[in-house]
N, C-alpha and C positions, 0 to 999 in steps of 0.2 A: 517707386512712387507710393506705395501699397505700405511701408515700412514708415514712410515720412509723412504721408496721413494719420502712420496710429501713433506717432510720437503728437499729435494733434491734441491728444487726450490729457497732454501733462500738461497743458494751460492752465493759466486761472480763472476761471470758470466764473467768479464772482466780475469780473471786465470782459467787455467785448471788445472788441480789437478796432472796429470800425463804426460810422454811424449808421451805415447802411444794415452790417446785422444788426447796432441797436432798436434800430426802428422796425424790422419783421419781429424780432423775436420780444419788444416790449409788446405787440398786437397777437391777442389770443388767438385769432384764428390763422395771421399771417405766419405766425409759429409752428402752428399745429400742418400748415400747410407745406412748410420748406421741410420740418420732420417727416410727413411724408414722403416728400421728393428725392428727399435723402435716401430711406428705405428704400422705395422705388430701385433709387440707383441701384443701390448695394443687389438687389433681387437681380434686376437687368444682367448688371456685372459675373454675380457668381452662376447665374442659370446660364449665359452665354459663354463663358470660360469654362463651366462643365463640360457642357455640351461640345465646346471644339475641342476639350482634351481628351474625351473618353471615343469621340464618334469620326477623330479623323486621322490618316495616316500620313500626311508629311509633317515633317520633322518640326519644321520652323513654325508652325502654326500650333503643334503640340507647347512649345516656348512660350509664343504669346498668349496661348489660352490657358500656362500659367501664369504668366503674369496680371492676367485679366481677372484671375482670382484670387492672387497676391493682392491686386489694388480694390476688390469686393470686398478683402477681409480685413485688411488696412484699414475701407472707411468707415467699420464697427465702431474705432475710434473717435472717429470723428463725430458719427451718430448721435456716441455718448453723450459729447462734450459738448454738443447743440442742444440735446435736453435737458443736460445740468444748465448749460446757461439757459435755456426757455425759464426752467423752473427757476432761475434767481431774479429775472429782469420782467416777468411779467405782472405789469401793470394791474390787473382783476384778481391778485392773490392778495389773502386777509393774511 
């Protein structure tokens, strides 16, 4: 999932896919707010996937809390490719 996020990043950046992101990401702070949320995640994801791969001893959980930070580092990707589009659709830019 973490792999098919960061292939996220080879969009076109100058279109948004939906009307729904065109309308957060044309509003300056509705933008600046879902950037946020995104970080957020990504923080949540990689601090919580740390922490179950270094601090626990069964197996299968050591798995998921790589994949938990396969899918944190995946959504760098995506991060990007929400602030290139902020920065091309937002309405307040001269």
């Amino acid at each position: 999932m973490g792999l098919g996020l960061s292939f996220s990043s080879l969009q076109d950046t100058t279109k948004t896919q939906n009307k729904f992101s065109e309308k957060i990401l044309k509003n300056h702070l509705k933008g600046k707010i879902a950037i946020i949320i995104i970080s957020i995640q990504i923080l949540f994801c990689l601090t919580f996937g740390i922490i179950g791969y270094f601090f626990t001893k069964v197996g299968f959980l050591k798995e998921l809390s790589m994949g938990v930070i396969v899918f944190g580092l995946g959504m760098f990707g995506f991060l990007k490719t929400s602030i290139d589009i902020f920065e091309n659709h937002r309405v307040d830019k001269n």
